[in-house]
C-alpha positions as CSV (number, residue, x, y, z in Angstrom):
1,X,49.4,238.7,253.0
2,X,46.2,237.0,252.7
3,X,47.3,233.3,252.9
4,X,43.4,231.7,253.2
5,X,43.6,230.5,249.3
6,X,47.3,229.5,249.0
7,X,48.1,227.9,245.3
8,X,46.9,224.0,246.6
9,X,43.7,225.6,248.1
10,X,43.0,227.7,245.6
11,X,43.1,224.6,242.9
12,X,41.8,222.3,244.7
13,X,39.0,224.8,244.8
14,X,39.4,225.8,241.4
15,X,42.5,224.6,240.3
16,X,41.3,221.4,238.1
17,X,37.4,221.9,239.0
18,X,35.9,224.9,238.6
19,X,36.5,228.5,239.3
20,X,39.4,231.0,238.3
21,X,39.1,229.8,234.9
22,X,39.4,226.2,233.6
23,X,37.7,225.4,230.2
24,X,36.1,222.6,230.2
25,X,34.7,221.8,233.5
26,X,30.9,222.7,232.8
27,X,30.9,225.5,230.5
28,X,30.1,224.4,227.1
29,X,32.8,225.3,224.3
30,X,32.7,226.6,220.6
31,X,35.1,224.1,218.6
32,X,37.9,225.5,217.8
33,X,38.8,224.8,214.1
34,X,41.8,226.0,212.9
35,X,45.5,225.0,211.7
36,X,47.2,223.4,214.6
37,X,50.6,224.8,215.1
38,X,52.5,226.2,218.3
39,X,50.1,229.5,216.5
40,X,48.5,228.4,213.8
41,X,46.2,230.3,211.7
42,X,43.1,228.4,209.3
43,X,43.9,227.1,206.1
44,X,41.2,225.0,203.6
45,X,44.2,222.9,202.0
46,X,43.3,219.5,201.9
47,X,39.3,219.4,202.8
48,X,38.0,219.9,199.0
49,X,34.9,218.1,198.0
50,X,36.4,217.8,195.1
51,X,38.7,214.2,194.2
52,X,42.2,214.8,193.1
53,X,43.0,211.9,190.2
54,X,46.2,209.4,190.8
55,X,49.0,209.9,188.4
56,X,51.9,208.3,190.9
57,X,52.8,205.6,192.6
58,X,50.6,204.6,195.4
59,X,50.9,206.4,199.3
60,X,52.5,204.7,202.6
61,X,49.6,206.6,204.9
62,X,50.5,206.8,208.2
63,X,49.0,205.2,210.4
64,X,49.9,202.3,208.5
65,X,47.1,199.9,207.0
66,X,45.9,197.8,209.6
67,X,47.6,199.8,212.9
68,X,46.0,198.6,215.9
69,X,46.4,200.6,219.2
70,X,46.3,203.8,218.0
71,X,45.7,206.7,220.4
72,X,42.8,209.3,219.8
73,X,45.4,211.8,219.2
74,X,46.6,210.4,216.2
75,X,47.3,212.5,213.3
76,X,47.4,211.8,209.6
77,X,50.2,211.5,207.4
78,X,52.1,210.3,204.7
79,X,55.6,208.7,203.6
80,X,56.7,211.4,200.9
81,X,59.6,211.9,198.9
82,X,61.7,214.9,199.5
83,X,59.7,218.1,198.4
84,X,56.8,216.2,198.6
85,X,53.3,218.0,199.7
86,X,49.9,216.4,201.4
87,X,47.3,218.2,199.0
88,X,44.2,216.0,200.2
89,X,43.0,213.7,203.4
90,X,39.5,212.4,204.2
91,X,38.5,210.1,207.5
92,X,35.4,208.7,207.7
93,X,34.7,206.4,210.7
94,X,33.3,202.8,210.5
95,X,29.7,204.1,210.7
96,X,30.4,205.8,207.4
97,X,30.6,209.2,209.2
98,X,33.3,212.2,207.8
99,X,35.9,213.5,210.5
100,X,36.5,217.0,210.3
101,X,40.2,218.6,210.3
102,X,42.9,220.7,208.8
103,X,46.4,220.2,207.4
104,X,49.4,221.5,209.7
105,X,50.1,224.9,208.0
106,X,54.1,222.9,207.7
107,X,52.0,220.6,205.5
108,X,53.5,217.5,207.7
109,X,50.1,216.3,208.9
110,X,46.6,216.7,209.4
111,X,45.0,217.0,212.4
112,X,41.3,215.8,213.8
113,X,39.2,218.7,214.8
114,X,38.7,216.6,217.8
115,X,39.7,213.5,219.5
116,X,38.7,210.3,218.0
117,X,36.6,207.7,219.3
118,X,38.0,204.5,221.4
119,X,38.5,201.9,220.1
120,X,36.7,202.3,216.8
121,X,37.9,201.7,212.5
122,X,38.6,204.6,210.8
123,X,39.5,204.5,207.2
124,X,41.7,207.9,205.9
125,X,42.8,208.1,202.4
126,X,45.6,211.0,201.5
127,X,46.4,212.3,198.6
128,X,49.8,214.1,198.2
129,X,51.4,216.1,195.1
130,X,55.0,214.6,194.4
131,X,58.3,216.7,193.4
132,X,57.5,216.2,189.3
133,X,53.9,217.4,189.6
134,X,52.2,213.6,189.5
135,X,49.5,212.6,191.9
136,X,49.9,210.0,194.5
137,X,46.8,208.7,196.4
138,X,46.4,206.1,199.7
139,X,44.6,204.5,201.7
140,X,44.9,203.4,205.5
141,X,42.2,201.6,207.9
142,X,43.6,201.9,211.4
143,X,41.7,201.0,214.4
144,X,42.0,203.7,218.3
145,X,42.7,201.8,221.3
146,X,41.0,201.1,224.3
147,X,40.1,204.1,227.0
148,X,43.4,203.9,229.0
149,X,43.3,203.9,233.0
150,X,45.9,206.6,233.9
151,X,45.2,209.4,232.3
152,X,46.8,213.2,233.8
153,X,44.3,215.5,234.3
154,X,44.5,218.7,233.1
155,X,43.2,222.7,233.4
156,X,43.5,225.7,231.1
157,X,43.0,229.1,232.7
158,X,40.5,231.0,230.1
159,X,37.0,231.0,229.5
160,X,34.8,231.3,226.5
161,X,33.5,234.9,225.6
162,X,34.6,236.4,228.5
163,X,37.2,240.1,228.2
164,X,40.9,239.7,229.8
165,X,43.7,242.2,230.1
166,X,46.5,242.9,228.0
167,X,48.7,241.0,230.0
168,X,46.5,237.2,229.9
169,X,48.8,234.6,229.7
170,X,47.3,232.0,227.7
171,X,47.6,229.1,231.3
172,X,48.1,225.7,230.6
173,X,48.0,223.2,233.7
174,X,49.0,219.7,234.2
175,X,48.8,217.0,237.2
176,X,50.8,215.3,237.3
177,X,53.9,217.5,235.2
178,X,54.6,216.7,232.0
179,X,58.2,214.8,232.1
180,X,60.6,216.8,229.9
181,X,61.0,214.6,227.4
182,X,57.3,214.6,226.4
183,X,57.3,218.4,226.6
184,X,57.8,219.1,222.6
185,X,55.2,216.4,221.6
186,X,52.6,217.9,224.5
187,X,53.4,221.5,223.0
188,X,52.8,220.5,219.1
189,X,49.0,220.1,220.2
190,X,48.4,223.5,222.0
191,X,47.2,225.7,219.7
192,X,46.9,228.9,219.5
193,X,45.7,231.3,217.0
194,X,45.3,235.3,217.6
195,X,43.6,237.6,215.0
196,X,45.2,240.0,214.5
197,X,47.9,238.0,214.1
198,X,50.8,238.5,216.8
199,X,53.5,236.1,217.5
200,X,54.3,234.2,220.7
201,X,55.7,231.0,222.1
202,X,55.0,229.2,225.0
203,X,57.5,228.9,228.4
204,X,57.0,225.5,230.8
205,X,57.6,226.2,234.6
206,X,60.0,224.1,235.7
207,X,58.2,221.0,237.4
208,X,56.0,220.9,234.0
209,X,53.1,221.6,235.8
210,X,52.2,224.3,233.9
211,X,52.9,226.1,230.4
212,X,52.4,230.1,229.5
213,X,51.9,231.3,226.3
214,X,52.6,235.3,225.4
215,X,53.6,237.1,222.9
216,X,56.6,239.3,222.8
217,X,54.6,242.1,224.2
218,X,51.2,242.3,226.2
219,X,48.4,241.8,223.6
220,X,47.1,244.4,221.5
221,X,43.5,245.6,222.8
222,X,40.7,243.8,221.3
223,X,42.9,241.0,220.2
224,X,40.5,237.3,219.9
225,X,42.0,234.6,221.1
226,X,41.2,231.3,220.2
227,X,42.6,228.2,222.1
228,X,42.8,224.2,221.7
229,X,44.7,222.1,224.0
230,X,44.4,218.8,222.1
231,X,45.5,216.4,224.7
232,X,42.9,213.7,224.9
233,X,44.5,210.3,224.5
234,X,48.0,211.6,223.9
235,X,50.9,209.1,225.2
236,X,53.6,210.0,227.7
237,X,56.4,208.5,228.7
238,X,55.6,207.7,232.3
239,X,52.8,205.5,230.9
240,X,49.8,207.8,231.6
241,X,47.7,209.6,229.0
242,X,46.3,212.7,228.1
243,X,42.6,212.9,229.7
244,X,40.5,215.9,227.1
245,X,41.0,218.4,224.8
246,X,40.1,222.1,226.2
247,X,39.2,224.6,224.1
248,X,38.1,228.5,224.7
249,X,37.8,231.6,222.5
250,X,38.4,234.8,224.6
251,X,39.0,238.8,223.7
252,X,41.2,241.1,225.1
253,X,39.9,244.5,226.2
254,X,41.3,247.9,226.8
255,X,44.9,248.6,228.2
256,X,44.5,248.7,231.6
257,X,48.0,249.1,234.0
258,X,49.5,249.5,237.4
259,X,52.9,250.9,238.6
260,X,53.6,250.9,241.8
261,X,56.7,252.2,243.0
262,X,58.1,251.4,247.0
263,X,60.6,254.6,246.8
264,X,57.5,257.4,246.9
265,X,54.8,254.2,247.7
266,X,52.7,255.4,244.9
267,X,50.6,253.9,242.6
268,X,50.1,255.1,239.3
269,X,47.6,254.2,236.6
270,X,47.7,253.9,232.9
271,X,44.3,253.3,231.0
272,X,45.5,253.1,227.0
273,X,48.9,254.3,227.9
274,X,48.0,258.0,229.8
275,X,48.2,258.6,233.4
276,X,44.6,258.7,234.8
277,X,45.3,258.4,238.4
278,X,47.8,258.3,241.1
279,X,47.0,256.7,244.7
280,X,48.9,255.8,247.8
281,X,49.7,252.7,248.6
282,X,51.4,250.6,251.8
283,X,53.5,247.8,250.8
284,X,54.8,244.8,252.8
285,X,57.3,245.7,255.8
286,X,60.3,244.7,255.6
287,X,59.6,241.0,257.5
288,X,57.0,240.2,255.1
289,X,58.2,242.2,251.4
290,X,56.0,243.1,248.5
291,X,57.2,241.3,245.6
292,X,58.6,242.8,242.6
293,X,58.2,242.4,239.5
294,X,55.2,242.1,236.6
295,X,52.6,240.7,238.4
296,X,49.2,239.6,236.5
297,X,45.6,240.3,238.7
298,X,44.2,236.5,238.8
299,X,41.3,236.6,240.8
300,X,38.6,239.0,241.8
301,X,36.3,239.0,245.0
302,X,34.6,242.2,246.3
303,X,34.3,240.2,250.1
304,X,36.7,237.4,251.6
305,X,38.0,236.5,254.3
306,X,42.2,236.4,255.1
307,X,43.1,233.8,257.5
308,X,46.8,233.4,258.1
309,X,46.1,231.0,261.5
310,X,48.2,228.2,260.2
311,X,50.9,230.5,260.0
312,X,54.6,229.2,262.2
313,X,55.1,232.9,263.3
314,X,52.8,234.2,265.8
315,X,53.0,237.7,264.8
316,X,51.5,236.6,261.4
317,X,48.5,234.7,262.4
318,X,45.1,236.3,262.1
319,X,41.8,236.8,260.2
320,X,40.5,239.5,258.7
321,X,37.6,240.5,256.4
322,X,38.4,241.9,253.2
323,X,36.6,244.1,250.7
324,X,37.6,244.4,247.1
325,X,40.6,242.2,247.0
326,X,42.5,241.4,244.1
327,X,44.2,238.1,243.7
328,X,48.7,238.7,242.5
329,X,50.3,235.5,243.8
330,X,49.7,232.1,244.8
331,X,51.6,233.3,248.1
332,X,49.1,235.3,248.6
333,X,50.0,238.5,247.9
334,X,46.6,241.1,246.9
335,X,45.8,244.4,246.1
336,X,42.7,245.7,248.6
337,X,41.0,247.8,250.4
338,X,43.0,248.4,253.8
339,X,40.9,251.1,255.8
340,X,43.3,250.6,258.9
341,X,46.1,251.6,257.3
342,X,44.8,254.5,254.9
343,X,47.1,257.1,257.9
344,X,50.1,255.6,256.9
345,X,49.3,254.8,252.8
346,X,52.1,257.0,250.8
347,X,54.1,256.7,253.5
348,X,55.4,253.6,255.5
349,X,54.5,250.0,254.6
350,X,52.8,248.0,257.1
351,X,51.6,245.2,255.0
352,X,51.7,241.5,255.3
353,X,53.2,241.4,251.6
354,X,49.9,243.1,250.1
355,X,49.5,246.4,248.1
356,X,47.4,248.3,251.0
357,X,44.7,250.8,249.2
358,X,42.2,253.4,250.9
359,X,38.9,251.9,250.7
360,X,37.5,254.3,248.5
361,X,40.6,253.6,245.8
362,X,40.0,250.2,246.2
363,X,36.2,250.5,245.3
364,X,37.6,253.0,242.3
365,X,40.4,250.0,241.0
366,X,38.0,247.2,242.0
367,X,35.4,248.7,239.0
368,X,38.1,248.9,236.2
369,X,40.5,246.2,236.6
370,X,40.1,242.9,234.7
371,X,41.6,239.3,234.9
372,X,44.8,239.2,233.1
373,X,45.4,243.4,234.1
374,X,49.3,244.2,234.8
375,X,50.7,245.3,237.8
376,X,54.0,246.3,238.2
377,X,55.9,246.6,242.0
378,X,59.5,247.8,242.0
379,X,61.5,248.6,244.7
380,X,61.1,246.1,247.5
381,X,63.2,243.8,249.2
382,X,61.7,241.0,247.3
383,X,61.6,239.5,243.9
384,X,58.6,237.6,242.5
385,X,59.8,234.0,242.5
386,X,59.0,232.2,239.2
387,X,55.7,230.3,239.1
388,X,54.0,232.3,242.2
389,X,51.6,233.2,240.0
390,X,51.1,234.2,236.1
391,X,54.7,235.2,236.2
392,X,55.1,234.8,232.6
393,X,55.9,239.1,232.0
394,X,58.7,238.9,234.3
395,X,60.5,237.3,232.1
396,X,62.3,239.4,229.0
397,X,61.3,237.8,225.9
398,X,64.6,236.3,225.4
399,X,64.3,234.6,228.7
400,X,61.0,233.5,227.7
401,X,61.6,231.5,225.2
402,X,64.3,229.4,226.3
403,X,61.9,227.6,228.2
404,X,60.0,226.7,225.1
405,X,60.3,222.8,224.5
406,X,60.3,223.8,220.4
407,X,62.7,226.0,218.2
408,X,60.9,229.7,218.5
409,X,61.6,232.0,215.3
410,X,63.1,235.3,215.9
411,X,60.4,237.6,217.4
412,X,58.0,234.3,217.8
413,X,56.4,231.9,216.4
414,X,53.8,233.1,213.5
415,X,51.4,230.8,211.8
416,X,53.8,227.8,210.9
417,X,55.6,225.9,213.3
């Protein structure tokens, strides 16, 4: 078990910085423009050029007229009467300036494209079709607040243009966690949107540290995914604030999965569903277990180094050079090439907790496999723990969505919330 990048090194190397995969920290972005929802898909309603003429009584916009305070994050709205629909909104900022956004696909707000300025007049006027077909029309001028001090900081594990597996959770991180009771608010502005369309939800670890979002099974090859985690200036409980919106528009490639099984230590692999290859493995001994369980490959590096020194048993400690290692858990846990073990491989598992290759299937694996590829290990004396790692497949998609913070359809959440 390769423990030189446990999950604090590894993100305070990458973790909120730079590497694995964090937008926003110095890659530039597209915008993301599209209904906001917990998947949202685009819709024009409300952006025509075209003015739609009062017949009812006047709007109460929200914001009100006059709000003061009001974070970046703000969305715009309306008091309606029941059945009530928002047809219409335009922003402009004090310099005169439009604001670009779109209606929720619910209809129950619109939302910015991006974050607003601080501490800067905007003026939004809303028009909304009532119940008996009339045309109400208002106006608000509301001014953002001040840049706040605390702010959390934030992460979100997917870069622009780049390929994933079919197994890519969508990884949203948070420091410090989201408190509980802000979860449901946090989660109506993470956006995602998949064409073609599937349905999914997202599933908060425990400590709110970080949120996955899947859908009920791994993505379909060639799926787009396009991302907006619209945080900047949001409000939470324990009086800090959300510090940037993140956004990133990925694909997902070809089908590309592991089996591994500990009874016949084999691995077996699937590219589009048929058996292309099988190859011994060694597993962890039984001190230090492989885990099982759906494990998602992370991190790639064709050289490191494993250095286990700080380790309280002895017999643990060492450091070793590595050749095509393939990142599983924030334990520490890789597939890679293990030339002194290739006599036992398919045998007997000698392993620190690592899935031992020959060097030569380790070079073959290293060439194919992508960032968000599958792995599956059964058999050991070990589960995967929740949270060491993208454990979001180890879950059923029943268990999955009970740790949603908002009401998930049957078979997930399509493109209204």
């Amino acid at each position: 078990m390769g423990r030189f990048a446990r999950a604090g090194a590894l993100l305070g190397a990458f973790g909120l910085v730079a590497s694995l995969a964090l937008s926003g920290c110095g890659e530039k972005r597209a915008a993301a423009e599209f209904v906001p929802g917990q998947q949202a898909g685009p819709t024009d309603a409300g952006t025509s050029d075209t003015p739609q003429v009062p017949s009812g009584p006047p709007l109460a916009v929200t914001p009100a007229d006059g709000a003061k305070n009001r974070p970046v994050s703000v969305e715009i709205g309306a008091k309606l009467p029941d059945g009530g629909q928002v047809s219409q909104v335009t922003l402009k900022s004090e310099d005169g300036k439009s604001v670009k956004g779109k209606l929720r696909t619910d209809g129950s707000s619109w939302v910015p494209s991006a974050p607003l300025k601080w501490s800067t007049r905007y003026t939004a006027t809303v028009s909304a079709t009532r119940p008996d077909g009339s045309v109400s029309e208002g106006t608000s001028t509301f001014t953002t607040m001040a840049k706040p001090n605390s702010m959390i900081t934030s992460g979100l594990y997917l870069f622009d243009d780049r390929t994933y597996g079919v197994a890519m959770p969508v990884v949203a991180e948070f420091h410090p966690g989201i408190p509980k009771k802000d979860r449901a608010k946090v989660q109506k502005r993470m956006f995602v949107q998949t064409d073609p369309p599937q349905p999914g939800a997202w599933h908060w670890v425990s400590n709110g540290t970080q949120a996955y979002y899947r859908a009920p099974e791994y993505w379909k090859a060639g799926t787009k995914i396009t991302v907006r985690i619209a945080l900047a200036g949001i409000p939470l409980s324990n009086g800090r604030y959300g510090n940037v919106d993140r956004n990133a528009t990925a694909k997902i490639g070809s089908a590309f999965e592991m089996k591994v099984t500990n009874s016949d230590k084999q691995m077996r692999v699937y590219q589009d569903g048929q058996l292309i290859k099988t190859l011994p493995v060694s597993l962890g001994k039984k001190k230090t277990p492989s885990s099982s369980g759906t494990l998602v490959v992370m991190e790639k590096k064709e050289a490191t180094v494993f250095d286990t020194m700080d380790d309280p048993d002895p017999a643990n400690r060492y450091v070793t050079d590595i050749q095509f290692a393939q990142r599983l858990t924030w334990g520490g846990e890789y597939i890679h090439a293990a030339p002194w073990s290739e006599h036992v491989q398919g045998r007997e598992n000698v392993s620190h907790g690592c899935v031992n290759v020959s060097m030569a299937n380790a070079r073959w694996l290293f060439k194919r496999t992508k960032i968000g590829d599958p792995i599956t290990i059964t058999g050991t004396e070990r589960k995967l723990a929740a949270g060491n790692g993208w454990t979001a497949w180890n879950l059923s998609w029943s268990e999955f969505v009970k740790g949603s913070a908002l009401p998930v359809p049957d078979g997930g959440a399509g493109p209204a919330i």
